[in-house]
Each structure stands twice: as structure tokens, then as C-alpha cells.
Residue, then its C-alpha position, 0 to 999 in steps of 0.5 A: x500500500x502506498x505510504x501514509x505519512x506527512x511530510x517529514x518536518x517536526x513542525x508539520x508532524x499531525x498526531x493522530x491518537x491511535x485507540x490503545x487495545x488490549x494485547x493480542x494472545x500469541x496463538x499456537x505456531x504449531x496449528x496450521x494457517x487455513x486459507x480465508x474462504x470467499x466467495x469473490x468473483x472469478x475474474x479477481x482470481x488468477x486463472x492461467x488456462x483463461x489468460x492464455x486462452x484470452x491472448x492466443x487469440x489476440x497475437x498482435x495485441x501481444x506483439x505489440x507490447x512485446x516490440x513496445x517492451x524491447x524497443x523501450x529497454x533498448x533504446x535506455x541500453x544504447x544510451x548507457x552505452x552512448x554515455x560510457x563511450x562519450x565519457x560522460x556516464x556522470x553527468x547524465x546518470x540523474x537523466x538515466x535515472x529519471x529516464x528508467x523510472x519514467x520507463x518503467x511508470x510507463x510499462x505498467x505495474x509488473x514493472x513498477x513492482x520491479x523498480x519498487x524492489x529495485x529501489x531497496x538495494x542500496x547494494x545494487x544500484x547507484x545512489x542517484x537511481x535508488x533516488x529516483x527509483x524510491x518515487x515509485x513506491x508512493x509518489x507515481x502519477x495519478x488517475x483523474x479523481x472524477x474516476x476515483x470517485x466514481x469506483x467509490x460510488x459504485x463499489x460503495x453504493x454511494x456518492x463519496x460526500x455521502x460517506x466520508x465527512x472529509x476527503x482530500x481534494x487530491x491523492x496524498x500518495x498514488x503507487x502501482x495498483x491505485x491511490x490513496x485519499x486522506x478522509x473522515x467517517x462521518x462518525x469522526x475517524x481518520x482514515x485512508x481511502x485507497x482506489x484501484x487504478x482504471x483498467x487494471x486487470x487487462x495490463x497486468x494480465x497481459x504482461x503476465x501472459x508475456x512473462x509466462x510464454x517466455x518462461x514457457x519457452x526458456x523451460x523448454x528450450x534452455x537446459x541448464x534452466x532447471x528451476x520450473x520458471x512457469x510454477x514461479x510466474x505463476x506464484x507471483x501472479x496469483x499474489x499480484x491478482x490478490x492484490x487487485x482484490x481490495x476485500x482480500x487485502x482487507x481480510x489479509x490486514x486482519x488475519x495479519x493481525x490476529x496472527x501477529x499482534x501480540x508483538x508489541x512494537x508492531x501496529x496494524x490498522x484497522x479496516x472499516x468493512x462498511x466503506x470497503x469494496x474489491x476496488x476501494x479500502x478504507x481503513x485507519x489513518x497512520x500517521x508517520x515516516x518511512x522507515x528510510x527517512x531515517x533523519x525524521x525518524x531520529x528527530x523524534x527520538x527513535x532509533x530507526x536500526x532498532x526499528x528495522x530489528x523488529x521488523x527482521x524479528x516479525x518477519x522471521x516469525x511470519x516466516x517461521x512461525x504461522x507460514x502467513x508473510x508479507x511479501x512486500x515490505x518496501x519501505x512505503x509500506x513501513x512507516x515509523x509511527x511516532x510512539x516508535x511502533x512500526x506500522x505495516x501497510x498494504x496487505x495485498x501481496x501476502x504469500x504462505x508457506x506449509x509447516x513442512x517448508x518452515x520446520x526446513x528453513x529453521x534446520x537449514x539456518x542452524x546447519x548452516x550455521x553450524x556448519x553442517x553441510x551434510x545435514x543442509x544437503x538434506x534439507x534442500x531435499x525437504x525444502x524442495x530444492x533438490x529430488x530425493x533421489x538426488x547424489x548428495x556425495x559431490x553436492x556436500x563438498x561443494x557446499x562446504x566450499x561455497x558456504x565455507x566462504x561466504x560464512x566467514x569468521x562468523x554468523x555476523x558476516x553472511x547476509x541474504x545476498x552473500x546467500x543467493x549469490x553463493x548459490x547461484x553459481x551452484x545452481x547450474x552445476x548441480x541438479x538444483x531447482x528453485x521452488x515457488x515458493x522460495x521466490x516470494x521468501x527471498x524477495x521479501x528478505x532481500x527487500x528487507x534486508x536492503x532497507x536495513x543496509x541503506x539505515x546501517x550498512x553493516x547490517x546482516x540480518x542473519x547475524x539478527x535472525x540467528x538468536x530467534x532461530x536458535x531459540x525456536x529450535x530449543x523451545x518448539x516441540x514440533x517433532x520435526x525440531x525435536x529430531x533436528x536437536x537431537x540430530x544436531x547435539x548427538x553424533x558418534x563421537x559423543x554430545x556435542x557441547x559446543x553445539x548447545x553452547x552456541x545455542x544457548x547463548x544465541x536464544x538468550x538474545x532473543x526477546x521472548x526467551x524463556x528459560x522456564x518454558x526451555x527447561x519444561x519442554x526439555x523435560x518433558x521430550x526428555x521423558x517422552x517416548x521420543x526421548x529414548x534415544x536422548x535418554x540412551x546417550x545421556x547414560x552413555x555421557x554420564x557413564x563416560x564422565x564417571x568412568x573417567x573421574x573414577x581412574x582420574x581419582x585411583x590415579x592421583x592417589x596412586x601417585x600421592x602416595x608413591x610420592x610420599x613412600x618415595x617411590x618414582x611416579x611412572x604413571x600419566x595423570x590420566x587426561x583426555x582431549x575429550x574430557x577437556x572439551x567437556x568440561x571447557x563448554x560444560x563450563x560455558x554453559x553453566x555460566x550462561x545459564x547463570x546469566x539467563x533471565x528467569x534462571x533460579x537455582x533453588x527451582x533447579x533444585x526441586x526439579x532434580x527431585x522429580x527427575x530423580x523420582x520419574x522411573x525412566x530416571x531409575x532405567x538410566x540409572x541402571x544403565x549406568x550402573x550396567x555401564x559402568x561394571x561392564x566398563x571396570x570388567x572390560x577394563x580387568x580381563x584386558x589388563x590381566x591379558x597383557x599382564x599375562x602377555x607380559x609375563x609370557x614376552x619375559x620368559x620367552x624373551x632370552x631364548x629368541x636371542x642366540x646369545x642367551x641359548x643355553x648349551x644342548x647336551x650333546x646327543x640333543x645336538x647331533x639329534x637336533 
């Protein structure tokens, strides 16, 4: 949605009082999103049997946009040129720049939407075009507003005096789909007025069937283009047609807020259904700036990088959480309000992903992260990307090698377009293919994340998504995250500590950490029929731990007291690389639980108590006890063998030396 705002001066800056409402429960991640049900006309749907059959029979309407498309980018292509080979690409890069927003204001809203998204990588494209790029989001031409209101007479059944007490004489913002009015209820509420663009349907129709018959034709025709380009065209045009659908952006915004808005210091205003059609939306007013402006924002006191970091964290929890996200985040659609909350507008293109694909994406940021390249070759099998029956041998190098790199010293230094980037490249050399999915996934954090690196250009929102990540896998009890633990903690050579350690440390830094609800949920799939395998290993850990404290012990005393009865001390202090690593994590550990918000020793105390009383408590205990004989018995039968092998190799040594032969008597001599 375009955005809401004044202009960004303290003098001018209009307060409007937002009703204060009860915070919403969170509600349970683990219940699958059902899609709103509706009973909209069919022509607000996106139907590509119908488009295709629509635009067969109209070849030169399809030609002539075609040659228009082409004939415009090139002539924009021959004066880049012109100006690198004349020398003077700097003095007329503003004139380019005006010249491709002009370029694309013309071609419609397919391309309006890409120079939104273009306007968001500062990383990308030069200061001057991100300039003039930006414009697109919400400050686009305008339709006449004897057309506007005549939509809102007609979707509404009323004149537009007859509705609103007030309405702006003209559009305060006009972006891609339609433009926005400033009004007033007759009942005294501010409130934005939005209206569709006149003739909508058929230019976006028609430059989808274009973009669909090339990637028709590139599929079939270019080999190393594995990706199903047709599946990825068509996701992004069922959003867009959602999106011409003003009741389906309404019930999105609610469905938004029901989902979402528990987090505090996120806003979502509400929609007036009475004044609301499929081409007109009228909904609460939000006063504002854009989450860009960053010199407004921190005139009034807000810092805008904390704002950006809460949105990173909403949607990492619209990604992960409910599978229900916001597929268009620029920043005309993020307004810093000025009790520092963030507002989302415009609830158009919203896109879903299923349980299976977000418990993946949690897996392949931790195995990333942990660099577990194995495990992430799986999880591009979960995730789609690669066919079960894929050879993963040559893939988990390459990976290794690729993401290697692009990890760097630390979480703190890989970012989504290190990501994408990295995997491009593998793309071709291995059997990958991009889902459809993934395509709105990584527009929306690419989006995101290139309004944080135009605020702060260090920043990396992985660095900021890692401690929720981390905190999801130690809290969610889906089964699917309970097996990823286990698998991540647990290998042959024994608990990996440092594992836990990084993870812990990492939850901790997240905001809704809750150390009570990790030790419950710990406990609880610890003593769950899951938890067998867990239980297993931890008796294994203990019987390791205790076995070696034990010949630690036997051993220090054995050399005190020869020290002290002056006997030479023969024996190494019994010590392994093992125990080291884990007492120095077990150590780090202790000290960040310490540290942990909520962490109380004495209820620590009583939870040992239950432990120690549950039956499974009692299995493990004998099989420690079981471990630990087999251990010590194991240990006697091999040193009593080699004491007897000892024994044996003294005797037998001086006869194997011809020097030591004793004499044989002489008729063994002449017998032998």
C-alpha cells in the first residue's frame, strides 16, 4: 500500500491518537494457517488456462507490447552505452535515472513492482537511481479523481460526500495498483481511502501472459534452466491478482493481525468493512515516516536500526512461525509511527508457506550455521530444492566450499545476498531447482534486508535472525525440531557441547526467551517416548564422565602416595582431549545459564527431585550402573591379558636371542 505519512518536518508532524487495545494472545505456531474462504468473483482470481486462452487469440495485441517492451529497454541500453563511450556516464546518470523510472511508470505495474524492489538495494544500484527509483513506491502519477470517485460510488453504493465527512481534494500518495485519499467517517475517524487504478486487470494480465510464454519457452528450450520458471510466474501472479482484490487485502490486514499482534512494537490498522469494496479500502489513518527517512525518524527520538530489528524479528516469525508473510515490505509500506511502533501497510501481496517448508528453513539456518553441510544437503531435499533421489556425495563438498566462504569468521558476516549469490553459481552445476515458493521468501528478505543496509550498512540480518532461530529450535516441540536437536547435539563421537553452547547463548538474545518454558519442554521430550534415544546417550555421557573421574581419582592417589613412600611416579595423570572439551563448554554453559533471565537455582533444585523420582530416571540409572561394571570388567580381563602377555614376552624373551641359548647336551645336538 502506498505510504501514509506527512511530510517529514517536526513542525508539520499531525498526531493522530491511535485507540490503545488490549494485547493480542500469541496463538499456537504449531496449528496450521487455513486459507480465508470467499466467495469473490472469478475474474479477481488468477486463472492461467483463461489468460492464455484470452491472448492466443489476440497475437498482435501481444506483439505489440512485446516490440513496445524491447524497443523501450533498448533504446535506455544504447544510451548507457552512448554515455560510457562519450565519457560522460556522470553527468547524465540523474537523466538515466529519471529516464528508467519514467520507463518503467510507463510499462505498467509488473514493472513498477520491479523498480519498487529495485529501489531497496542500496547494494545494487547507484545512489542517484535508488533516488529516483524510491518515487515509485508512493509518489507515481495519478488517475483523474472524477474516476476515483466514481469506483467509490459504485463499489460503495454511494456518492463519496455521502460517506466520508472529509476527503482530500487530491491523492496524498498514488503507487502501482491505485491511490490513496486522506478522509473522515462521518462518525469522526481518520482514515485512508485507497482506489484501484482504471483498467487494471487487462495490463497486468497481459504482461503476465508475456512473462509466462517466455518462461514457457526458456523451460523448454534452455537446459541448464532447471528451476520450473512457469510454477514461479505463476506464484507471483496469483499474489499480484490478490492484490487487485481490495476485500482480500482487507481480510489479509486482519488475519495479519490476529496472527501477529501480540508483538508489541508492531501496529496494524484497522479496516472499516462498511466503506470497503474489491476496488476501494478504507481503513485507519497512520500517521508517520518511512522507515528510510531515517533523519525524521531520529528527530523524534527513535532509533530507526532498532526499528528495522523488529521488523527482521516479525518477519522471521511470519516466516517461521504461522507460514502467513508479507511479501512486500518496501519501505512505503513501513512507516515509523511516532510512539516508535512500526506500522505495516498494504496487505495485498501476502504469500504462505506449509509447516513442512518452515520446520526446513529453521534446520537449514542452524546447519548452516553450524556448519553442517551434510545435514543442509538434506534439507534442500525437504525444502524442495533438490529430488530425493538426488547424489548428495559431490553436492556436500561443494557446499562446504561455497558456504565455507561466504560464512566467514562468523554468523555476523553472511547476509541474504552473500546467500543467493553463493548459490547461484551452484545452481547450474548441480541438479538444483528453485521452488515457488522460495521466490516470494527471498524477495521479501532481500527487500528487507536492503532497507536495513541503506539505515546501517553493516547490517546482516542473519547475524539478527540467528538468536530467534536458535531459540525456536530449543523451545518448539514440533517433532520435526525435536529430531533436528537431537540430530544436531548427538553424533558418534559423543554430545556435542559446543553445539548447545552456541545455542544457548544465541536464544538468550532473543526477546521472548524463556528459560522456564526451555527447561519444561526439555523435560518433558526428555521423558517422552521420543526421548529414548536422548535418554540412551545421556547414560552413555554420564557413564563416560564417571568412568573417567573414577581412574582420574585411583590415579592421583596412586601417585600421592608413591610420592610420599618415595617411590618414582611412572604413571600419566590420566587426561583426555575429550574430557577437556567437556568440561571447557560444560563450563560455558553453566555460566550462561547463570546469566539467563528467569534462571533460579533453588527451582533447579526441586526439579532434580522429580527427575530423580520419574522411573525412566531409575532405567538410566541402571544403565549406568550396567555401564559402568561392564566398563571396570572390560577394563580387568584386558589388563590381566597383557599382564599375562607380559609375563609370557619375559620368559620367552632370552631364548629368541642366540646369545642367551643355553648349551644342548650333546646327543640333543647331533639329534637336533
Amino acid at each position: 500500500m502506498p505510504q501514509q505519512t506527512v511530510e517529514p518536518s517536526l513542525s508539520n508532524v499531525e498526531t493522530v491518537t491511535v485507540p490503545s487495545e488490549p494485547v493480542a494472545e500469541p496463538i499456537d505456531i504449531n496449528v496450521a494457517y487455513e486459507e480465508p474462504k470467499s466467495n469473490e468473483d472469478e475474474d479477481w482470481r488468477y486463472n492461467p488456462d483463461r489468460i492464455t486462452a484470452q491472448y492466443r487469440r489476440r497475437p498482435f495485441t501481444v506483439i505489440g507490447r512485446l516490440i513496445t517492451i524491447i524497443s523501450t529497454f533498448a533504446v535506455f541500453a544504447f544510451g548507457i552505452w552512448w554515455d560510457k563511450f562519450t565519457g560522460s556516464s556522470e553527468s547524465k546518470e540523474r537523466k538515466r535515472a529519471i529516464q528508467l523510472r519514467n520507463i518503467l511508470t510507463r510499462l505498467g505495474p509488473a514493472y513498477i513492482k520491479i523498480g519498487q524492489a529495485l529501489s531497496t538495494r542500496p547494494d545494487l544500484v547507484p545512489p542517484t537511481y535508488l533516488e529516483e527509483l524510491a518515487t515509485l513506491q508512493d509518489k507515481l502519477p495519478s488517475f483523474p479523481n472524477r474516476v476515483a470517485f466514481q469506483f467509490i460510488e459504485e463499489e460503495l453504493g454511494k456518492k463519496p460526500e455521502e460517506i466520508y465527512a472529509e476527503l482530500s481534494p487530491e491523492p496524498i500518495a498514488a503507487a502501482s495498483l491505485g491511490q490513496v485519499y486522506k478522509g473522515k467517517l462521518k462518525t469522526g475517524e481518520e482514515v485512508a481511502v485507497k482506489v484501484q487504478r482504471p483498467d487494471l486487470n487487462r495490463r497486468i494480465t497481459l504482461d503476465i501472459y508475456i512473462m509466462r510464454s517466455i518462461a514457457i519457452w526458456v523451460q523448454n528450450n534452455i537446459k541448464q534452466v532447471r528451476s520450473n520458471l512457469v510454477a514461479i510466474t505463476d506464484e507471483l501472479a496469483e499474489r499480484i491478482f490478490e492484490e487487485t482484490n481490495y476485500n482480500q487485502e482487507g481480510r489479509n490486514a486482519e488475519k495479519f493481525k490476529e496472527l501477529y499482534g501480540y508483538i508489541e512494537e508492531i501496529y496494524v490498522p484497522k479496516i472499516y468493512w462498511d466503506y470497503t469494496g474489491k476496488r476501494v479500502l478504507t481503513m485507519e489513518w497512520i500517521t508517520g515516516n518511512k522507515l528510510t527517512d531515517v533523519a525524521a525518524i531520529q528527530a523524534q527520538g527513535i532509533n530507526a536500526t532498532h526499528l528495522v530489528e523488529i521488523g527482521v524479528e516479525c518477519s522471521l516469525r511470519q516466516l517461521l512461525e504461522h507460514g502467513f508473510f508479507h511479501a512486500d515490505p518496501h519501505p512505503g509500506n513501513l512507516l515509523a509511527m511516532p510512539d516508535g511502533r512500526l506500522a505495516y501497510l498494504d496487505f495485498g501481496m501476502m504469500s504462505r508457506i506449509k509447516p513442512y517448508q518452515r520446520y526446513g528453513l529453521i534446520e537449514a539456518v542452524v546447519h548452516l550455521v553450524n556448519r553442517d553441510f551434510e545435514a543442509l544437503a538434506e534439507d534442500y531435499i525437504k525444502l524442495d530444492f533438490l529430488t530425493p533421489d538426488t547424489n548428495l556425495k559431490p553436492i556436500i563438498p561443494a557446499l562446504a566450499n561455497v558456504f565455507g566462504n561466504a560464512l566467514g569468521a562468523s554468523v555476523a558476516e553472511l547476509n541474504f545476498k552473500s546467500i543467493t549469490d553463493q548459490m547461484s553459481a551452484m545452481m547450474y552445476e548441480f541438479p538444483f531447482t528453485v521452488p515457488a515458493y522460495y521466490a516470494l521468501i527471498i524477495r521479501s528478505m532481500v527487500t528487507l534486508e536492503g532497507i536495513a543496509i541503506g539505515i546501517e550498512p553493516d547490517f546482516k540480518v542473519l547475524s539478527k535472525a540467528y538468536p530467534y532461530v536458535a531459540k525456536r529450535l530449543l523451545t518448539d516441540p514440533a517433532p520435526e525440531l525435536r529430531a533436528s536437536l537431537r540430530d544436531l547435539l548427538f553424533k558418534e563421537e559423543g554430545f556435542r557441547w559446543h553445539r548447545l553452547e552456541n545455542l544457548l547463548r544465541n536464544a538468550t538474545s532473543s526477546k521472548d526467551y524463556d528459560f522456564d518454558k526451555v527447561v519444561d519442554q526439555a523435560l518433558d521430550y526428555l521423558y517422552s517416548d521420543r526421548g529414548t534415544f536422548i535418554r540412551d546417550r545421556i547414560a552413555d555421557e554420564i557413564v563416560n564422565a564417571i568412568d573417567l573421574f573414577g581412574r582420574r581419582t585411583i590415579s592421583d592417589l596412586s601417585n600421592t602416595l608413591r610420592q610420599r613412600v618415595g617411590i618414582k611416579v611412572t604413571e600419566a595423570p590420566v587426561k583426555t582431549e575429550r574430557d577437556s572439551y567437556t568440561i571447557t563448554h560444560l563450563r560455558n554453559i553453566i555460566g550462561i545459564l547463570q546469566q539467563t533471565s528467569g534462571f533460579n537455582p533453588r527451582r533447579l533444585v526441586s526439579l532434580v527431585s522429580k527427575i530423580i523420582s520419574k522411573p525412566e530416571t531409575q532405567t538410566m540409572g541402571q544403565k549406568v550402573a550396567e555401564g559402568l561394571a561392564q566398563k571396570m570388567a572390560a577394563r580387568l580381563i584386558r589388563n590381566l591379558l597383557l599382564e599375562n602377555e607380559e609375563q609370557d614376552n619375559n620368559l620367552s624373551k632370552p631364548y629368541r636371542n642366540p646369545k642367551f641359548r643355553p648349551a644342548l647336551p650333546p646327543t640333543a645336538a647331533v639329534n637336533g
